[in-house]
C-alpha positions in Angstrom: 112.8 77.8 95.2 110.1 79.8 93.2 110.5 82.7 94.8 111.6 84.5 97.6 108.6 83.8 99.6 109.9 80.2 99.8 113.1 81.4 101.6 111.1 83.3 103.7 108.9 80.2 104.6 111.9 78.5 105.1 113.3 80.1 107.7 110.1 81.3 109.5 109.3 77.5 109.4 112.7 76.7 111.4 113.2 79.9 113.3 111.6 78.4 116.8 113.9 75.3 116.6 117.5 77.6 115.8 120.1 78.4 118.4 120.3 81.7 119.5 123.2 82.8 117.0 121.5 81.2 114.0 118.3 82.5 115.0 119.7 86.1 115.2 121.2 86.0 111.3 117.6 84.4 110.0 115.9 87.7 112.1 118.6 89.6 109.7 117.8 87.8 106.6 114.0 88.2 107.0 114.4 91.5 107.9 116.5 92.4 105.0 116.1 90.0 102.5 116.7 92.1 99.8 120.6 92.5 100.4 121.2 88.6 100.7 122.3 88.1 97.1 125.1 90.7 98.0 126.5 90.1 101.0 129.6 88.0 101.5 129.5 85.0 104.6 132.6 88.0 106.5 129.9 90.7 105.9 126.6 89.1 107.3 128.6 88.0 110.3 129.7 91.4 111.2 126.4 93.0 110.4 124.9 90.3 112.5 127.7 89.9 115.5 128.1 86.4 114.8 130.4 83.6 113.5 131.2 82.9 109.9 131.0 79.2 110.8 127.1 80.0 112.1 126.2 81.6 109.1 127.1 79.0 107.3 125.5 76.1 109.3 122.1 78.0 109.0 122.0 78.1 105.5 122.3 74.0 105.9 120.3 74.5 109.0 117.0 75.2 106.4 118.4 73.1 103.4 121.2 74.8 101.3 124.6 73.1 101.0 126.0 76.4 102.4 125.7 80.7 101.7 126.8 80.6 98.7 124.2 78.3 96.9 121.5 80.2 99.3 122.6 83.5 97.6 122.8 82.1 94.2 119.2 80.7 94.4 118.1 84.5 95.2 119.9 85.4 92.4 118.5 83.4 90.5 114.9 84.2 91.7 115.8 88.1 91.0 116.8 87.7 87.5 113.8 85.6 86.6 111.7 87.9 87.9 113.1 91.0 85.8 113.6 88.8 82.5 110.8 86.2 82.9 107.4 88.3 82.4 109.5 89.9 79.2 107.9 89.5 75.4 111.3 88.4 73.1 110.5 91.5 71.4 112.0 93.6 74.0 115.2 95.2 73.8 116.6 95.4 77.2 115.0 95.1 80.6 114.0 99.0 80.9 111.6 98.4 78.2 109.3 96.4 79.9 109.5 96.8 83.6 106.0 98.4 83.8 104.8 95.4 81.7 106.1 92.7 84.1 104.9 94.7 87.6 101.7 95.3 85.6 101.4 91.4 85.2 102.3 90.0 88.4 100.1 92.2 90.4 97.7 91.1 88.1 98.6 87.8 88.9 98.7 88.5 92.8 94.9 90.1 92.1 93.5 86.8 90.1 95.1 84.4 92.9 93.6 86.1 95.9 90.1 86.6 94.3 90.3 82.6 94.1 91.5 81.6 97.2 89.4 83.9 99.1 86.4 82.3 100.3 83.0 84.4 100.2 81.1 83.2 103.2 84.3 84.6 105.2 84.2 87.7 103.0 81.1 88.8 103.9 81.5 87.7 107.5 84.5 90.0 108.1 82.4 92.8 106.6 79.5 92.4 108.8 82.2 92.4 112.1 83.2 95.6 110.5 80.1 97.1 110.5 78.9 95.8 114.0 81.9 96.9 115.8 81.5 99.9 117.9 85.0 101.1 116.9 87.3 100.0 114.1 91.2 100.3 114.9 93.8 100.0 112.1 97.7 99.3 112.5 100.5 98.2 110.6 104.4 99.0 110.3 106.2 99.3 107.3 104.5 99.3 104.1 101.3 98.1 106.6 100.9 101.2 107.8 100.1 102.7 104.4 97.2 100.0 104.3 96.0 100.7 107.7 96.1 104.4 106.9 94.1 103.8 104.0 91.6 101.8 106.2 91.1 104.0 108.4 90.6 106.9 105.9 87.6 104.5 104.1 86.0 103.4 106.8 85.7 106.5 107.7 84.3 107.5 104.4 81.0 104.7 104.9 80.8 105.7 108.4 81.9 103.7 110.9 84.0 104.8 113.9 87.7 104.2 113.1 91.1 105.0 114.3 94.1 104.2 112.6 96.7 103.4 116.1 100.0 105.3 115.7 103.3 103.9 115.2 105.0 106.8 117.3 104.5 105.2 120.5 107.6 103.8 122.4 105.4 100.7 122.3 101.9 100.3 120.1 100.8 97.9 122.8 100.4 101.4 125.1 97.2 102.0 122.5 95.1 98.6 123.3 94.3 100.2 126.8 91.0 101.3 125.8 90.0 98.5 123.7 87.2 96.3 124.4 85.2 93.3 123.1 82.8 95.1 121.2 85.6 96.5 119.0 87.7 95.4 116.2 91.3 95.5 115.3 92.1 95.6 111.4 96.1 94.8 110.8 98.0 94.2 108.1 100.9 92.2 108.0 103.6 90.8 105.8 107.1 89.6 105.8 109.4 90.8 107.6 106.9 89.9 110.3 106.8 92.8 112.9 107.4 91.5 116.8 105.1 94.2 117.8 102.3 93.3 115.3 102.0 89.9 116.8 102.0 90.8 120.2 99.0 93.4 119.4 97.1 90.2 118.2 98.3 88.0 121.4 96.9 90.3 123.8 94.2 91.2 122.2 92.8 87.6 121.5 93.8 86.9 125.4 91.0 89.4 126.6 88.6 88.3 123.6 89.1 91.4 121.6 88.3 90.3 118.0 91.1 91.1 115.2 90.7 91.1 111.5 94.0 90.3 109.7 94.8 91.0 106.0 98.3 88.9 105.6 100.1 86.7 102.8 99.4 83.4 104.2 97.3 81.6 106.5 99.9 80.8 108.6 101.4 83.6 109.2 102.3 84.6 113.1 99.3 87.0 113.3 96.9 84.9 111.7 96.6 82.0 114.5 95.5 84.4 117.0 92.9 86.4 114.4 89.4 85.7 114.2 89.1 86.8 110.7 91.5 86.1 108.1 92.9 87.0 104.6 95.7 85.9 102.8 96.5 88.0 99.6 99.3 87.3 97.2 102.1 90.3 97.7 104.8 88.8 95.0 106.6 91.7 93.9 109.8 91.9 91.1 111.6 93.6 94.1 112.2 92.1 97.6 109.6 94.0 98.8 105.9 93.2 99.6 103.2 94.2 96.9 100.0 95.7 97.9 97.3 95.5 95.0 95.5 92.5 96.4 95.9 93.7 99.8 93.9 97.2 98.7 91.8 95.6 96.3 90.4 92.9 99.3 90.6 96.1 101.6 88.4 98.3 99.0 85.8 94.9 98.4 85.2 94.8 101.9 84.6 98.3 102.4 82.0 98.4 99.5 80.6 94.7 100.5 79.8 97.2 104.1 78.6 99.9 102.4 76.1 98.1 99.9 75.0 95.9 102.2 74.3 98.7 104.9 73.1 101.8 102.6 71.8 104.1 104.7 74.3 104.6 106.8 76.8 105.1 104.3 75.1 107.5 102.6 74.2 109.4 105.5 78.2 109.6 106.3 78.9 110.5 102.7 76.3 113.4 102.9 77.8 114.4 105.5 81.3 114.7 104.2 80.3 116.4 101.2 78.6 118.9 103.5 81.9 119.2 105.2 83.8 119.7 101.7 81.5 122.3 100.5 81.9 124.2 103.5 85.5 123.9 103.2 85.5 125.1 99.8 83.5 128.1 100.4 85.9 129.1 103.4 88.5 129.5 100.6 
């Protein structure tokens, strides 16, 4: 593997064909990826409710000779990722941690500029703009990206509401939805259950959705009408987010250049808002 998106690939790539067991560990493993390289076969099946035996067979299931070469391989992964971006001048890996995060969201940045294509750039801006209401979402780390959606959207104009994630169920919030509006998500692995059913229903009553994901097949992104997949590598087993608010700040501007007069109207109207503020104080 070349990184920990491969292991990720792998089992999302078998996870329809598993028994109901194995397919309960890979839900574990995806959802917690980053303790895999520390757990012992004993401990995964407890944490999981299942069999040492199945943990064992789904790690051969997706192409390991058993747990223990699937934890060494993450292992492996991890320590190339602290001591590979390192200069041989450095002394120890606390000296160039920022260096090496520094470089592979670079990296990420560079990648996703390339892949993206412009003609579907500059669609996905003009859905923005024509939709008579812009709704944000995403769990996890996604949620800080649709916050920061909503909150420059809002900034060029255009009606926007970022949905809440304190809802017993976000799919409560699609109620009022309608074709004329537009859902902007963000998702990336762990994959959220809820996310993709947002994107199921709301391509089932022809409710358009504009996804910002790591990969073009990703669950949401079959039922999206736009699409973007941004690189989200990250020295931890978490998901980076520079190409994700890079693409998300591009598209805002490519709206706001493109559509002027409205955004400075909204802008005026803000800074009205702040001065007003400010002499309140």
């Amino acid at each position: 593997m070349r990184d920990e998106t491969e292991l990720r690939s792998l089992l999302l790539d078998h996870f329809h064909t598993l028994p109901g067991q194995q397919k309960a560990i890979a839900e574990y493993l995806l959802a917690h990826l980053e303790e895999v390289p520390f757990l012992s076969v004993p401990a995964l099946a407890k944490k999981v409710g299942t069999s040492e035996a199945t943990v064992v067979r789904l790690a051969q299931r997706i192409g390991f000779s058993g747990f223990a070469e699937m934890k060494m391989a993450l292992l492996e992964l991890l320590r190339g990722s602290v001591l590979g971006e390192r200069p041989s001048t450095a002394k120890g890996p606390e000296d160039d941690v920022l260096e090496a995060v520094a470089r592979l969201e670079i990296s990420n940045l560079e990648r996703s500029i390339e892949s993206i294509d412009r003609r579907t750039f500059r669609q996905a801006a003009a859905a923005l703009f024509k939709a008579d209401h812009v709704f944000t979402f995403g769990l996890g780390i996604s949620a800080h990206l649709a916050d920061m959606a909503g909150y420059l959207l809002t900034q060029i104009g255009l009606r926007t509401t970022t949905l809440s994630t304190r809802f017993s169920s976000p799919l409560e919030q699609l109620v009022g939805l309608r074709p004329s509006d537009l859902l902007l998500t963000f998702s990336f692995p762990p994959y959220s259950k809820q996310t993709v059913q947002m994107v199921r229903q709301l391509e089932e009553r022809s409710i358009p959705t504009l996804a910002i994901t790591d990969r073009l097949t990703s669950p949401v992104a079959a039922h999206s009408r736009h699409v973007f997949a941004v690189r989200s590598d990250n020295m931890m087993f978490t998901n980076a987010t520079a190409a994700a608010t890079a693409l998300l700040n591009a598209l805002v501007t490519e709206v706001a250049v493109r559509h002027q007069g409205e955004a400075v109207e909204a802008l005026s109207q803000i800074n009205r808002i702040l001065s007003e503020d400010q002499e309140l104080m």
